[in-house]
C-alpha positions as CSV (number, residue, x, y, z in Angstrom):
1,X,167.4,33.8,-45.9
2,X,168.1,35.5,-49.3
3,X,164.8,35.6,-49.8
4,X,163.6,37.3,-46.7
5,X,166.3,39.6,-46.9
6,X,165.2,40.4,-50.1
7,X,161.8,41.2,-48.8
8,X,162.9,43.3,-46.1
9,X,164.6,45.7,-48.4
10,X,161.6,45.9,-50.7
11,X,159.1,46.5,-47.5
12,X,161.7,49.4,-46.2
13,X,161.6,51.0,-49.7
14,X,157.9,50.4,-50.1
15,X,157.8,52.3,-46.5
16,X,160.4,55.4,-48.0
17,X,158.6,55.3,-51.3
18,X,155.7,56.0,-48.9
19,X,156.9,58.7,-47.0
20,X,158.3,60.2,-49.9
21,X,155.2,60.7,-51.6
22,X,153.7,62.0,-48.5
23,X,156.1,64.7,-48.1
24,X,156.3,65.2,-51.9
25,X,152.9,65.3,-53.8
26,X,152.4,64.7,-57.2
27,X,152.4,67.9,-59.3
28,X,148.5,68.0,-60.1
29,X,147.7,67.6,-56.3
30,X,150.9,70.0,-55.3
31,X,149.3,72.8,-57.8
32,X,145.9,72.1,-56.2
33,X,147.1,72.9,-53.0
34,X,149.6,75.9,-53.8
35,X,146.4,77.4,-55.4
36,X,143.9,77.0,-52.3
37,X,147.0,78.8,-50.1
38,X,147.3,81.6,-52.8
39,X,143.5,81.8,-53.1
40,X,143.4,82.1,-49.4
41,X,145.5,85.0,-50.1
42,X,142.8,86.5,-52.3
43,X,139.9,85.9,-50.7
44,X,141.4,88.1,-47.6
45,X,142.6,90.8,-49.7
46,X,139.5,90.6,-52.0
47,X,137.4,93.2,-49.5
48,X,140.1,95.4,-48.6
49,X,140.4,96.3,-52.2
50,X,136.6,96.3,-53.2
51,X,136.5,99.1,-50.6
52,X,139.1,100.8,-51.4
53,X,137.9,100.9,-55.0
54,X,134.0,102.2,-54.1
55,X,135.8,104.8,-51.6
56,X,135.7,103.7,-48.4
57,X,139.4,103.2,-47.6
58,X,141.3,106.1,-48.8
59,X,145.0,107.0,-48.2
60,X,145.3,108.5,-45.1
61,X,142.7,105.4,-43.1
62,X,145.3,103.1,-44.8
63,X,148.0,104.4,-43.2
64,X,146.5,104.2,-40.2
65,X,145.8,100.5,-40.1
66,X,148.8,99.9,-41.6
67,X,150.9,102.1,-38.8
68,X,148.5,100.7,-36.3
69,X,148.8,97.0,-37.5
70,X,153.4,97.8,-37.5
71,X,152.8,99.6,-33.8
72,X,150.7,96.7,-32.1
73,X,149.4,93.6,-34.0
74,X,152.5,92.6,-35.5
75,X,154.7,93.3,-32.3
76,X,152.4,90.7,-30.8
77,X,152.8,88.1,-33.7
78,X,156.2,88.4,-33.1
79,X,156.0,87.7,-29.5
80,X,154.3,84.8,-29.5
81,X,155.7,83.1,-32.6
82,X,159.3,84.1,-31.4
83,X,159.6,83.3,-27.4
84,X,157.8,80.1,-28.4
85,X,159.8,78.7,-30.8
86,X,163.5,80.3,-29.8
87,X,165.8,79.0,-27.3
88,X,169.8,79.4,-26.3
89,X,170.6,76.5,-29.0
90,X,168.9,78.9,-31.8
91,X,170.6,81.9,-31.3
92,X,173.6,80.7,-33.4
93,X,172.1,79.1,-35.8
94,X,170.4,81.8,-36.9
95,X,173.1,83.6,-37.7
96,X,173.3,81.9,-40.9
97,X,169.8,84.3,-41.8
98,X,172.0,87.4,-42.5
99,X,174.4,85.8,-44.3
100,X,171.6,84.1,-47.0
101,X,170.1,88.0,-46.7
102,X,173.1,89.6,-47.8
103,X,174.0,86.8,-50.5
104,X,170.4,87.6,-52.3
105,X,170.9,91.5,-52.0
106,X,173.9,91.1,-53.1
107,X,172.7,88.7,-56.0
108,X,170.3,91.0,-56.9
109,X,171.8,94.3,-57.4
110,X,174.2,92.0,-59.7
111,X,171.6,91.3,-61.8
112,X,169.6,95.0,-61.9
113,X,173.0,96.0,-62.9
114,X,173.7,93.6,-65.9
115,X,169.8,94.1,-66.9
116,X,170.1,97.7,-67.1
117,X,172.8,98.1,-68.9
118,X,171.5,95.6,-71.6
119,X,168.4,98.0,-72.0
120,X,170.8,100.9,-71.7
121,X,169.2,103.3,-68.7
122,X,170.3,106.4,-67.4
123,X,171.7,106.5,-63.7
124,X,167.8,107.3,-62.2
125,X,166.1,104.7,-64.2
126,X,168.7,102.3,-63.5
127,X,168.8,102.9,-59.6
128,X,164.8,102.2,-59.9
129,X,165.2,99.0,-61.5
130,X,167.9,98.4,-58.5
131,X,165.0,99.1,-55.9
132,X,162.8,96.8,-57.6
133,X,164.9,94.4,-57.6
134,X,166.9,94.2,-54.7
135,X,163.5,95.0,-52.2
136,X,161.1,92.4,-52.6
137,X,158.0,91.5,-50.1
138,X,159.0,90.0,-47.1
139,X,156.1,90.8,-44.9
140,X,152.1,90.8,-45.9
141,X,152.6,88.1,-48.8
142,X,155.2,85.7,-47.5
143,X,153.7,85.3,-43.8
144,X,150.2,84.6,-45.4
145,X,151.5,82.2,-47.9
146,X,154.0,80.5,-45.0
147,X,151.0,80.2,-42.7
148,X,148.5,78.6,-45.7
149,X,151.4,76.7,-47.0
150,X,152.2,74.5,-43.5
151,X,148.5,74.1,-42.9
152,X,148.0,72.7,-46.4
153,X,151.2,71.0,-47.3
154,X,152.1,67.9,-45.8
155,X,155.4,66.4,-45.0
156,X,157.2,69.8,-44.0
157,X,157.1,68.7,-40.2
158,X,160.8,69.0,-39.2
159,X,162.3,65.3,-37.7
160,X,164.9,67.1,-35.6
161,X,162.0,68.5,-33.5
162,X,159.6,65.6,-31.8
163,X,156.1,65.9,-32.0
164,X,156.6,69.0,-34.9
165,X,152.8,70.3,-36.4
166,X,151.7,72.5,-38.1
167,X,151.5,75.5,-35.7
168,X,154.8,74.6,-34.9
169,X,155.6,74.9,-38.5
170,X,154.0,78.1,-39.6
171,X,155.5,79.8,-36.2
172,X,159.2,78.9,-37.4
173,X,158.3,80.2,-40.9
174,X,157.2,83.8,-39.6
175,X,160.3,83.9,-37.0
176,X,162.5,83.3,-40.5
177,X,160.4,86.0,-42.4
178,X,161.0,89.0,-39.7
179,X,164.5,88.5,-39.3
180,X,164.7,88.6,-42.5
181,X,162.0,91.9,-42.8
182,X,164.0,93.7,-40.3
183,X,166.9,93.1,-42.3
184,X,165.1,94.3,-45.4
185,X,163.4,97.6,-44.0
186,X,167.2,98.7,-42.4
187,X,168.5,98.7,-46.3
188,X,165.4,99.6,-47.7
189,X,164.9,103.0,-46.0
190,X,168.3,103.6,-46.4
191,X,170.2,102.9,-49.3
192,X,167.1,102.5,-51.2
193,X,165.2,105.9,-49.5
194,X,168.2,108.1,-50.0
195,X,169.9,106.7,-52.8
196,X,167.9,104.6,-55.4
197,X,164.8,106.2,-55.2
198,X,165.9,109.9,-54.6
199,X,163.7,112.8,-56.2
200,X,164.9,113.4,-59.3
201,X,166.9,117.2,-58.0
202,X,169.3,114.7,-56.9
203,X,170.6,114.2,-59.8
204,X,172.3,116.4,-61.8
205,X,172.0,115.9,-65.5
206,X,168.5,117.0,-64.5
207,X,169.3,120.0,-62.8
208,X,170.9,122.4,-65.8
209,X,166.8,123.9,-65.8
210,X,166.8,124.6,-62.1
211,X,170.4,126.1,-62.3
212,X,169.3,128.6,-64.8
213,X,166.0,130.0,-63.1
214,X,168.4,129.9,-60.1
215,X,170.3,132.3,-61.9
216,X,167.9,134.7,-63.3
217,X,166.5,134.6,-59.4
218,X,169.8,135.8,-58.0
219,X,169.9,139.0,-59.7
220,X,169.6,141.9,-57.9
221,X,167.9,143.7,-60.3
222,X,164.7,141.4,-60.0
223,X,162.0,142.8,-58.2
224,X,162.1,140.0,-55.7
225,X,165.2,142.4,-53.7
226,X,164.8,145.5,-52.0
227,X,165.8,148.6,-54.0
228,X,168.6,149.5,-51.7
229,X,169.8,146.2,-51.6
230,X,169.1,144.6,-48.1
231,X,166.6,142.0,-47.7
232,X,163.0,143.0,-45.8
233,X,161.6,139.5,-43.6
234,X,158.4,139.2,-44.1
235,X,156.2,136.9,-41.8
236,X,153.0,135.9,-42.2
237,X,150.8,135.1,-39.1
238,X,148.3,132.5,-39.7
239,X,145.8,131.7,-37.6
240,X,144.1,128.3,-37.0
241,X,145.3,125.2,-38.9
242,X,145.3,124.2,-42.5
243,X,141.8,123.0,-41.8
244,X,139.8,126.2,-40.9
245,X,142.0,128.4,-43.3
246,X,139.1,129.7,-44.8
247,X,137.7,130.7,-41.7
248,X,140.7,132.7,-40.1
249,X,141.6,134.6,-43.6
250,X,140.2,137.5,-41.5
251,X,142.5,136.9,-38.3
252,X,145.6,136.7,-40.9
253,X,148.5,139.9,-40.6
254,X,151.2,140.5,-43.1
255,X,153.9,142.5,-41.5
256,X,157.4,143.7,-42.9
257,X,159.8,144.5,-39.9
258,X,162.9,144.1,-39.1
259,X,164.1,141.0,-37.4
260,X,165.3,142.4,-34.3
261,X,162.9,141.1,-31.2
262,X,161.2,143.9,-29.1
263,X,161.9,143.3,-25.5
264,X,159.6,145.7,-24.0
265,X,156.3,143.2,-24.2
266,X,157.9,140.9,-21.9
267,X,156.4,140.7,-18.2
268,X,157.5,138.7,-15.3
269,X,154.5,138.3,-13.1
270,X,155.5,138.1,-9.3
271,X,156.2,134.6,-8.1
272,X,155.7,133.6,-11.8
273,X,158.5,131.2,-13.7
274,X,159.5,134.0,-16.2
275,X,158.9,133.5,-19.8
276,X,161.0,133.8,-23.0
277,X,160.4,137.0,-25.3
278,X,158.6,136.9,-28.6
279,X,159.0,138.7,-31.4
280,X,156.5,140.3,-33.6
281,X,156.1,137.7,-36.1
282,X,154.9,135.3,-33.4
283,X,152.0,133.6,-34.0
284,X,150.1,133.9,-31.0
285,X,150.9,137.8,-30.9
286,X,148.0,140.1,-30.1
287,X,147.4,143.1,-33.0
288,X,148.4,145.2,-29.6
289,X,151.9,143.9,-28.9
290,X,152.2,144.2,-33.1
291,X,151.3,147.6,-32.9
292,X,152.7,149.1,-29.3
293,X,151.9,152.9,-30.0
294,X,155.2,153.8,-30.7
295,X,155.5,152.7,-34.3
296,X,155.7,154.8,-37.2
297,X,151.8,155.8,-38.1
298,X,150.4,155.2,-35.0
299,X,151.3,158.2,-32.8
300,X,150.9,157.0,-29.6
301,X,147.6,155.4,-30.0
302,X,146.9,151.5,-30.4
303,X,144.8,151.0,-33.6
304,X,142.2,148.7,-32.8
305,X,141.6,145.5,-34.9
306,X,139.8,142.6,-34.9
307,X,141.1,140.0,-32.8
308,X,141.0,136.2,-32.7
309,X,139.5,134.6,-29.4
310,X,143.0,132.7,-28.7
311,X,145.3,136.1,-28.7
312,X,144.4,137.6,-25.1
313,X,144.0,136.1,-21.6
314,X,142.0,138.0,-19.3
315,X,142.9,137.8,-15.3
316,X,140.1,137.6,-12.6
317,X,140.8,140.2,-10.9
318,X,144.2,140.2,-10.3
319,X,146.2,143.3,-10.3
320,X,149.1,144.0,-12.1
321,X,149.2,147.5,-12.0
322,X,152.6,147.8,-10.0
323,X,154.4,145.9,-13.5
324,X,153.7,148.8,-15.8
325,X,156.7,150.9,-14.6
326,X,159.1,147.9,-13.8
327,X,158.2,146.6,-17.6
328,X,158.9,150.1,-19.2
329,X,155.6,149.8,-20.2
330,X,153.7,153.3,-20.5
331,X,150.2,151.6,-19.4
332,X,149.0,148.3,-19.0
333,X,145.7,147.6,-19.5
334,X,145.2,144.0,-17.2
335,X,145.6,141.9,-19.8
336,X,148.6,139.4,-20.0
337,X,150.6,137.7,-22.4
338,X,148.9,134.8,-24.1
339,X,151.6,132.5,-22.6
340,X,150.3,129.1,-20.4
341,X,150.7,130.1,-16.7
342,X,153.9,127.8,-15.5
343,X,153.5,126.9,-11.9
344,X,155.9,127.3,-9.4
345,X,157.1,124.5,-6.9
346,X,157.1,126.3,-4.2
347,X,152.9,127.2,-4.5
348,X,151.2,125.6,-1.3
349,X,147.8,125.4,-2.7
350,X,148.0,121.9,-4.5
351,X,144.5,120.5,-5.5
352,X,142.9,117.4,-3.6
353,X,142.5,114.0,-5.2
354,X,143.9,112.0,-8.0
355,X,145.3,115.3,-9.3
356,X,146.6,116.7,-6.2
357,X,148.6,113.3,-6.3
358,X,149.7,114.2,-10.0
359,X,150.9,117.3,-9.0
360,X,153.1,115.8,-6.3
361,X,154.5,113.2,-8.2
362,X,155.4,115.9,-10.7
363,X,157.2,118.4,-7.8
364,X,159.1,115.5,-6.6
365,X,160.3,114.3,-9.7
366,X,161.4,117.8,-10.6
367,X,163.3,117.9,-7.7
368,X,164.6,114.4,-7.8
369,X,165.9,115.7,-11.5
370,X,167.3,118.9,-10.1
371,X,169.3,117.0,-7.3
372,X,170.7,114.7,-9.3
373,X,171.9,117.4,-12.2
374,X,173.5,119.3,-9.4
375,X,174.8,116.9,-7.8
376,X,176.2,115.5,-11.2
377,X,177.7,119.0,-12.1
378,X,179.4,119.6,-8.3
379,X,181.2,116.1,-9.0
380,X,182.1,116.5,-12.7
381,X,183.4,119.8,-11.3
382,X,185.4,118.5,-8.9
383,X,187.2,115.8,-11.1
384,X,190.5,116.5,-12.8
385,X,190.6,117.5,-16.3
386,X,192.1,113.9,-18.0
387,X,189.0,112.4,-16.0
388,X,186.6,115.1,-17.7
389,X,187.7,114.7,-20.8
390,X,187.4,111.1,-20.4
391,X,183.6,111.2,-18.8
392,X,182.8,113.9,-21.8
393,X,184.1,111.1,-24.2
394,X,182.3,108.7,-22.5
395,X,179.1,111.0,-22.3
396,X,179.3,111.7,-26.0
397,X,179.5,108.3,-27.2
398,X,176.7,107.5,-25.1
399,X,174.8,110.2,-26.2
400,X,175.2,108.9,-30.0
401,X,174.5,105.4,-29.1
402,X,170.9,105.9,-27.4
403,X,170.1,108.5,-29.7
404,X,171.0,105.6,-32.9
405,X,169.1,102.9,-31.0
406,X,165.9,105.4,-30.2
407,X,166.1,106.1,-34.4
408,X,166.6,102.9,-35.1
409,X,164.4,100.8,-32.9
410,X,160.5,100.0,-34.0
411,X,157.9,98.3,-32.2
412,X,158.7,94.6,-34.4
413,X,162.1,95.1,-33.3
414,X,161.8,95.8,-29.5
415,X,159.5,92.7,-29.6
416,X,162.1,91.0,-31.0
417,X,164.3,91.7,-28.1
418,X,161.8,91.1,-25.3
419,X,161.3,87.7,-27.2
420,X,164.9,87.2,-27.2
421,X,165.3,87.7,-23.5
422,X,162.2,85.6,-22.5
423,X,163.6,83.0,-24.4
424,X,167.4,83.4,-22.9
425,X,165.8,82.4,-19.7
426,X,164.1,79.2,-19.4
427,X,162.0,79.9,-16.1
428,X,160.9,83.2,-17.9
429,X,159.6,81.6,-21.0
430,X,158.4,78.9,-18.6
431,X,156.2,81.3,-16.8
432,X,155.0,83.1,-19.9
433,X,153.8,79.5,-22.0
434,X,152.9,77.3,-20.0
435,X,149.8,76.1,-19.4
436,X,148.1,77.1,-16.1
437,X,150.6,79.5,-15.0
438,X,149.4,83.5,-14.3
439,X,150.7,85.3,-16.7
440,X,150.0,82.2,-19.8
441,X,146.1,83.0,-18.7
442,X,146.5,86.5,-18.7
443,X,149.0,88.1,-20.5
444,X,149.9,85.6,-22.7
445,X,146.6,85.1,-23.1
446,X,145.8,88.2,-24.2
447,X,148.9,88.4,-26.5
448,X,147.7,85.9,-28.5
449,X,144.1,87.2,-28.7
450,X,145.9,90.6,-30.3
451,X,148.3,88.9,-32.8
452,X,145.9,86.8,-34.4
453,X,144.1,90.2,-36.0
454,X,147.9,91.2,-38.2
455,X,147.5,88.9,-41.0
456,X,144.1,89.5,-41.7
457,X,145.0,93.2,-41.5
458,X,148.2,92.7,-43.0
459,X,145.5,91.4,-46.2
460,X,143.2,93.8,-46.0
461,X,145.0,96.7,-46.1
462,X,147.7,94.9,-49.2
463,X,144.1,94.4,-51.4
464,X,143.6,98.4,-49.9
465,X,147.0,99.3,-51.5
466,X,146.9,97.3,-54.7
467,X,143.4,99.2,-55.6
468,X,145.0,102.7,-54.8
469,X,148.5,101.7,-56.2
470,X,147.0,100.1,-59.4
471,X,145.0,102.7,-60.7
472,X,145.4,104.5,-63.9
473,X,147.4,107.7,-62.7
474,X,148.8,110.7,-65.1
475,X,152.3,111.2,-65.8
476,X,153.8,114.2,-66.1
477,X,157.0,113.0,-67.1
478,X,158.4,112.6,-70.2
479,X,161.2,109.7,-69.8
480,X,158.3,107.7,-67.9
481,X,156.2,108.1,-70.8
482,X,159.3,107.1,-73.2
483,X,160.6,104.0,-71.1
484,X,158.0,103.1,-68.6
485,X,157.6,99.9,-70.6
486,X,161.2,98.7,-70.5
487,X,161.1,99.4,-67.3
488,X,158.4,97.3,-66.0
489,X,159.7,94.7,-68.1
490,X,163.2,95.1,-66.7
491,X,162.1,95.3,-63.3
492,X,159.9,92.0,-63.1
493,X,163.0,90.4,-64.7
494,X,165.2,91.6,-62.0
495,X,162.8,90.6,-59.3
496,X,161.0,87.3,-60.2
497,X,162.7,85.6,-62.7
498,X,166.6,86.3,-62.8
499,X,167.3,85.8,-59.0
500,X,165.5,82.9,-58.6
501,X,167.5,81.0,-61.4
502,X,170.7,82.1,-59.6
503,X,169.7,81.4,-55.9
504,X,168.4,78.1,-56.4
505,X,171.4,76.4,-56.6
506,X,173.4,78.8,-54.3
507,X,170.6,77.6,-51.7
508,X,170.4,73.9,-52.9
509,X,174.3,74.1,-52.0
510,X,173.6,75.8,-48.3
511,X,171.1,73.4,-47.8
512,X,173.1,70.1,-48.9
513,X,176.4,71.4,-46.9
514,X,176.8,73.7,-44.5
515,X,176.4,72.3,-41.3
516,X,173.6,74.8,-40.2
517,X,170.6,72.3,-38.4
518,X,168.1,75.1,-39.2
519,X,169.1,74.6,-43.4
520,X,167.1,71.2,-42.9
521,X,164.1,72.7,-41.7
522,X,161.7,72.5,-44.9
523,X,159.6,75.6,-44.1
524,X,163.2,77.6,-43.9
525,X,163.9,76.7,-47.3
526,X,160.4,77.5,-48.7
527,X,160.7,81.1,-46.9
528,X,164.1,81.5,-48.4
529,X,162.8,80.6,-52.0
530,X,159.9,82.3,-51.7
531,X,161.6,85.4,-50.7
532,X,164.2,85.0,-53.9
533,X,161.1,85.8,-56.6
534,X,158.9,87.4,-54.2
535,X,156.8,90.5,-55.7
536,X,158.3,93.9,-55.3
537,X,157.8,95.3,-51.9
538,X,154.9,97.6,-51.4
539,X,156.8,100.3,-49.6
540,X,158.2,101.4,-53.0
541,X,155.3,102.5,-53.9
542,X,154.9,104.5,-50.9
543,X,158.8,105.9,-51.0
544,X,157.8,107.0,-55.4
545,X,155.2,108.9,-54.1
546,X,157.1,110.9,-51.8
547,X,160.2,111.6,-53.7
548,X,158.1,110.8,-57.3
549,X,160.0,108.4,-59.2
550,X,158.5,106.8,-61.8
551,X,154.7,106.4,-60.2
552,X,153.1,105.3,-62.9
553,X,155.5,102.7,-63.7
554,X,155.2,101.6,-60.2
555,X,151.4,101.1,-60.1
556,X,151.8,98.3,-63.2
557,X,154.7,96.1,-61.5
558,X,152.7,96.2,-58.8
559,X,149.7,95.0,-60.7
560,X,151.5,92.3,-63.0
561,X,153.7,91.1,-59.5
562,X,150.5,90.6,-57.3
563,X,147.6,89.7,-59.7
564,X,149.0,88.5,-62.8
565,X,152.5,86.3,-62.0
566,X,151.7,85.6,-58.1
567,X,150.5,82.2,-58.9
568,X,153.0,80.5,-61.2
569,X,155.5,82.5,-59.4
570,X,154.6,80.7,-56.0
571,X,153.8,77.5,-57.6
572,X,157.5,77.9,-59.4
573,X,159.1,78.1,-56.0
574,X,157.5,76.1,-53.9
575,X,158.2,73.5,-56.2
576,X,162.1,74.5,-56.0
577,X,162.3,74.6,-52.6
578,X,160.7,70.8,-52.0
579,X,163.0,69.2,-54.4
580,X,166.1,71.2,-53.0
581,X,164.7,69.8,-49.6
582,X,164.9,66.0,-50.7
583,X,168.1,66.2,-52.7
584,X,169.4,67.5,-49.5
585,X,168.4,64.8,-47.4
């Protein structure tokens, strides 16, 4: 009996020595397959930066992608990882996502903050080793390394979930990474926009320059001021865009006037909406409403110039010859302003067709607006005053609200919150996923088909970024020149090395417990390890260039992050995390 108990214990830890090894591979074979995700990285970021480098993919196509890939690809991704994996049960455990976010922001800035002092910084160099490393990648990198990671790594399946694979897997991992993104990019063009990356006229121990020409601009005995002391506007009208500048030089007038608008230009066309007045300095003023005849120099005459083809409107052969007087105008000579003509609602003569149906919908909808307005005003009106002071309270507070949520809202978050809602509703989600139903063939269908082109994109344009980011770019200022070095050395400590040491037992300690389900997924701890030493975000890069801070120094962390340290870096943390997921078992 001994004896068979004895070899029932040693078959069920031969069977957990087993499983054990599955989910844990040895170090050579875990490095083997840490490198083929990483490479997989590469190899589709690899073209998007051998084109960019010959000239093929410059700044502004870039953008695009990028903007295109945030405005629909990724909205899509999000869709159908998110209202696929979440349910009613999730919603609170999730919670526990912001809290982990604000513990490694807030771990972060602790450490930028001891670093730079060590290396002794000023205030701007300091807040740019704070933006590097409090804003790390948490969108191109981490997805493509969560979704090469649960296809090559074994033994991440999660028991609470029967039947969990890999799909399964990788779609938990990116629902994890855009909560957390979402998080990220609210702080990060913010705080980190406004604040730690500010141009450098925010601050003032470099402003004592500025203040002096300031100064010597102020005084009235420059030649910038008029000699009897008030100030002439001068307006320049340009025609054309920025584009054909060269060819509209000629159609370009330089006029010194005073500001007050003439009225005397304006006509109201009979049965016409009436239009607003224009001053002089307008840029779609003809060189005849500039120069009216009764000017000094002219003497009654119109001086003819050259005109551009967009400054006068001709009618067919409609008379206006009964607006001259009615205008105060002393002639007029059929032409009209170079305004749109507004159409009235009242106009029988609507056009037949799908247009003619445009034109109603429009007329109705006017009026529908129009009724409701008045009919809003007669009872706002009619209220007593503690009620309008309560609706106007009400009304403002609305007004601030949807105006927030409009500025806040992006595409990844409103699919977000139709993901959110599908999956509130279980018939809803039913009718979207599963199999055979309408809209699964269709829409869902289709959905799919669209959000399996935003990592590849997401790739291309990073390698894109890195070869425009990376190259070797002139500073023109002094303290980069000085400290650049220290800086890139203090930033990739702040970033992928200091916060990692700190968070691992922080999340080792979440994950053993606090009695969170979702802190025994395996992929959750990987995303949250791999988002503790990730590379610095590429955004920076984007936010120096506009309000240039420190560019140069920018381009090399970016280089040592995502070329040089991206390997051992991964392989560091993906290590972590799978030991921090058995000790917590």
């Amino acid at each position: 009996m001994e004896s068979l108990s004895s070899g029932c214990i040693t078959e069920m830890q031969a069977i957990n020595m087993m499983k054990s090894h599955e989910s844990h591979p040895s170090f050579s074979r875990l490095v083997m397959l840490v490198f083929e995700a990483v490479m997989e990285v590469v190899c589709v970021s690899l073209p998007g930066y051998i084109i960019a480098r010959l000239g093929h993919f410059d700044a502004d196509k870039q953008k695009f992608l990028a903007n295109l890939n945030v405005m629909l690809f990724t909205p899509c991704l999000i869709f159908t990882k998110l209202a696929a994996q979440l349910d009613a049960n999730k919603f609170v455990e999730l919670g526990i996502i912001p809290v982990i976010f604000v513990v490694m922001t807030v771990v972060s800035y602790i450490v930028s903050k001891v670093v730079t002092r060590l290396f002794g910084f000023n205030r701007r160099a300091a807040n740019f080793v704070t933006a590097m490393g409090v804003f790390g990648n948490s969108n191109s990198l981490p997805i493509s390394l969560v979704l090469s990671l649960s296809q090559t790594l074994k033994g991440l399946h999660w028991d609470r979930i029967p039947g969990d694979n890999d799909d399964e897997v990788g779609a938990r991992g990116i629902l994890y990474l855009m909560i957390f993104q979402q998080l990220g990019q609210v702080v990060r063009w913010s705080w980190g926009y406004h604040v730690l990356l500010a141009p450098k006229s925010k601050y003032e121990e470099y402003n004592q320059d500025t203040a002096e020409e300031g100064r010597y601009r102020d005084d009235p005995d420059s030649d910038e001021t008029a000699e009897d002391g008030s100030n002439t506007v001068i307006v320049g009208v340009t025609a054309g865009s920025d584009d054909n500048e060269d060819e509209n030089d000629e159609d370009e007038d330089l006029m010194v006037h005073s500001p007050v608008t003439d009225y005397s230009d304006v006509f109201v066309p009979s049965g016409r909406t009436p239009v607003a007045p224009r001053s002089r300095g307008s840029p779609y003023a003809s060189d005849d409403e500039n120069d009216n005849g009764s000017g000094s120099g002219s003497q009654g005459k119109r001086t003819p110039k050259k005109r551009s083809s967009k400054q006068h409107i001709h009618t067919d052969g409609n008379d206006f010859s009964g607006l001259a007087a009615a205008n105060g105008a002393a002639e007029f000579d059929g032409r009209i302003l170079s305004f749109p003509r507004i159409r009235n609602i009242n106009e029988p003569d609507i056009p037949e067709g799908v247009e003619g149906v445009k034109v109603r919908l429009a007329i109705y909808r006017a009026r529908g607006v129009n009724w409701i307005v008045a009919t809003g005003s007669r009872t706002y009106a009619a209220l007593p005053t503690p009620m309008q002071t309560v609706v106007d309270a009400i009304q403002k507070v609305a007004s601030r609200f949807s105006h927030f949520l409009w500025e806040f809202m992006n595409p990844p978050l409103w699919a977000m919150l139709i993901s959110v809602i599908v999956a509130s509703f279980p018939e809803l989600k039913r009718i979207f996923f599963e199999e055979g139903t309408f809209l699964n063939n269709s829409v869902t269908s289709a959905v799919t088909q669209t959000a399996g082109v935003a990592v590849p994109l997401i790739l291309v344009v990073l390698g894109a970024n890195l070869a425009r980011n990376t190259q070797t770019q002139e500073s023109h200022d002094p303290e980069e020149a000085q400290i650049g070095k220290r800086l890139l050395i203090a930033s990739l400590l702040c970033r992928m090395v200091l916060p990692t040491l700190i968070m691992a037992p922080i999340l080792a300690l979440f994950a053993k417990y606090v009695p969170v389900s979702i802190l025994d997924d395996p992929i959750f701890v990987i995303v949250c390890f791999l988002l503790t030493g990730a590379p610095s975000a590429l955004q920076l890069a984007q936010i120096c260039q506009i309000n240039n801070v420190f560019e140069r120094t920018m381009s090399k962390i970016l280089f040592q992050s995502y070329v040089i340290w991206i390997l051992p870096s991964t392989l560091v943390l993906v290590v972590c995390a799978l030991e921090v997921v058995e000790w917590a078992k």
